[in-house]
C-alpha positions as CSV (number, residue, x, y, z in Angstrom):
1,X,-32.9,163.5,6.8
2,X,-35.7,166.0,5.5
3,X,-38.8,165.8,3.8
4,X,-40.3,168.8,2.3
5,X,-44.3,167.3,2.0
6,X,-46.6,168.8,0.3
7,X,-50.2,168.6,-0.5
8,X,-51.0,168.9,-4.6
9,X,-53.9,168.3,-6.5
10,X,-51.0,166.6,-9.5
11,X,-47.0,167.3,-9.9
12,X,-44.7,165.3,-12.4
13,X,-41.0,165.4,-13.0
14,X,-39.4,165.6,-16.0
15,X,-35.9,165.3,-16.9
16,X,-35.0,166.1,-20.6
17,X,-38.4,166.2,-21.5
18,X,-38.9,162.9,-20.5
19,X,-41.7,162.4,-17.9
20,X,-39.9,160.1,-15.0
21,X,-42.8,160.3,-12.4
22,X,-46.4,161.5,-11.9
23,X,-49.1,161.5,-9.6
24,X,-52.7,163.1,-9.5
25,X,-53.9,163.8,-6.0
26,X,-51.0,163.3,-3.2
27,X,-47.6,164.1,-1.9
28,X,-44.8,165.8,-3.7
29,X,-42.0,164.9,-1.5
30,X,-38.5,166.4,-1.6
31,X,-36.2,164.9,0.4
32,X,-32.9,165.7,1.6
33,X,-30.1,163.7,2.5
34,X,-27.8,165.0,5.5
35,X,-24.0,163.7,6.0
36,X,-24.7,162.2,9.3
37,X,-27.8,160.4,8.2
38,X,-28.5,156.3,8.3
39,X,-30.6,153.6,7.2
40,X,-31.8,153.6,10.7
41,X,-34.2,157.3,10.1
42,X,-36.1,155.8,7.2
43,X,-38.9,153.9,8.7
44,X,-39.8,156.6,11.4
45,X,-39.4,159.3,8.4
46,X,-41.4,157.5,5.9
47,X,-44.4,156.5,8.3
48,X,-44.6,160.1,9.8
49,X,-45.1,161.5,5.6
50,X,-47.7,158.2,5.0
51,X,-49.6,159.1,7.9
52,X,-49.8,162.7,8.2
53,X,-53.2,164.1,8.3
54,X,-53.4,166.8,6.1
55,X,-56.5,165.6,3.4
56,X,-59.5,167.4,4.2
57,X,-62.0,164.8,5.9
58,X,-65.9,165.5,5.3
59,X,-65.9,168.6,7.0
60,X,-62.7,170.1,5.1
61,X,-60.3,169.7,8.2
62,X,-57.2,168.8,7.9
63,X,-57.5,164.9,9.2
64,X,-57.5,162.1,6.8
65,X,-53.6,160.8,5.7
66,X,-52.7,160.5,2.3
67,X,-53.5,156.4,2.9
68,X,-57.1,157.5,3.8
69,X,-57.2,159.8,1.0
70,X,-56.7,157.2,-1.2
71,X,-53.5,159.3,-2.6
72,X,-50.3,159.1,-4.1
73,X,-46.5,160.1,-3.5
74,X,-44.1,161.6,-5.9
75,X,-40.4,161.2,-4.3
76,X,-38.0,163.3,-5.2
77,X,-34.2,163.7,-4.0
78,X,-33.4,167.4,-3.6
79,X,-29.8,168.1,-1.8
80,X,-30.1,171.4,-1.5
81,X,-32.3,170.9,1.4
82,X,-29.6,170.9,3.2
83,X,-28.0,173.9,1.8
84,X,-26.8,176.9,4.1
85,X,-26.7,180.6,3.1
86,X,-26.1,182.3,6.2
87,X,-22.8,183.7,5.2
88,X,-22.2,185.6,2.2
89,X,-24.6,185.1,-1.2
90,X,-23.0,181.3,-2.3
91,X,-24.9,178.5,-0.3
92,X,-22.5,175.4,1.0
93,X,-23.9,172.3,0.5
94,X,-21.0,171.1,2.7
95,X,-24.0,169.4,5.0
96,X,-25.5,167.4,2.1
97,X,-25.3,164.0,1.5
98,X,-22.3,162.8,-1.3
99,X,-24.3,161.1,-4.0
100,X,-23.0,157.3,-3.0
101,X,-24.4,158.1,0.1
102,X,-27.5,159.6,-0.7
103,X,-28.6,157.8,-3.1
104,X,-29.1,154.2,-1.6
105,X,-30.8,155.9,1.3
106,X,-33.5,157.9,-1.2
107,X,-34.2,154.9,-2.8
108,X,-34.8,152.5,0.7
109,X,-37.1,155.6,1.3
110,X,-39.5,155.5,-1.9
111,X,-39.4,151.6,-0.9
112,X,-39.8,152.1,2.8
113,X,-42.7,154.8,1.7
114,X,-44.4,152.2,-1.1
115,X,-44.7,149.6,1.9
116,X,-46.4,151.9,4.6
117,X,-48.9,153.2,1.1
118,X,-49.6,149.8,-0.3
119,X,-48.5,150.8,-3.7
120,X,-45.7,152.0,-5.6
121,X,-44.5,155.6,-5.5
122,X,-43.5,158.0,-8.4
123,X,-40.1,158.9,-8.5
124,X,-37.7,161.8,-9.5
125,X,-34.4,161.2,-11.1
126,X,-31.2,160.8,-8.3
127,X,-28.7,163.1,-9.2
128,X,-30.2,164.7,-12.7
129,X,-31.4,168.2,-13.1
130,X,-35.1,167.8,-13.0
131,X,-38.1,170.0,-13.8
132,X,-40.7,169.4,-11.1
133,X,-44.5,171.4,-12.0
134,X,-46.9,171.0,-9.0
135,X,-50.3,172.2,-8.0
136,X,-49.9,172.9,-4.6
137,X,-53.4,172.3,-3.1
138,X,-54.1,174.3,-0.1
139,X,-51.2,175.2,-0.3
140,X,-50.2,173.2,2.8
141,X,-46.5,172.5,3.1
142,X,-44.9,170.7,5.6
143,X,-41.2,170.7,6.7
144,X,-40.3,167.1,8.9
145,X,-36.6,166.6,9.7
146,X,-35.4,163.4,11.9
147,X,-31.4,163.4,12.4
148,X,-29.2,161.1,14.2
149,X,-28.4,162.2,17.8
């Protein structure tokens, strides 16, 4: 499983036209889904994206969490993550999740995620083709991948 994390200042997701999630100052998080991943990732992956320290504290340095910051997360299911374009121009998404696979596991990760912030987080829509607009604030962007062994 893979999280892309970044920092932004606001990001929203809209699909149609029709705003499914927003947050102001937080985490956009894509996440991919790989065809060997479990259940069994989620609680290590969603504590290490609630508790990175990458808010600027008093000082501007990078060490307060998005919990500490008093942020928000913005979840969004992104398969191509997991895409591979090392031969030819055509990436294989051979690697990503299938959807009834996938898409159970996203959503125990937005819960997972909600528990360890103490609130509810925004969501993207599984499986539709979204617009995502972000604000990337730093930019700081983070790339955290646990797979099974």
């Amino acid at each position: 499983m893979i999280a892309l994390v970044q920092r932004v200042k606001h990001a929203r997701v809209t699909v149609e036209g029709r705003e499914t999630g927003a947050i102001k100052e937080g985490l956009l998080i894509l996440l991919g889904v790989h065809t060997t991943d479990t259940e069994d990732l989620i609680p290590w992956l969603a504590a290490k994206c609630a508790n990175l320290r990458i808010f600027p504290d008093e000082e501007g340095r990078m060490n307060r969490s998005v919990i500490d910051h008093g942020g928000a997360a913005l979840v969004v299911s992104q398969f191509t993550l997991y895409g591979n374009a090392a031969k030819g121009n055509r990436p294989s998404f051979i690697e990503s999740g299938r959807p009834e696979m996938a898409e159970p596991l996203y959503e125990q990760f937005c819960t997972t995620l909600s528990k360890e912030l103490g609130h509810p987080v925004a969501r993207g829509e599984f499986g539709a083709m979204m617009d995502v607009e972000l604000l990337n604030w730093g930019p700081v962007t983070l790339s955290i991948e646990k797979r099974n062994q």
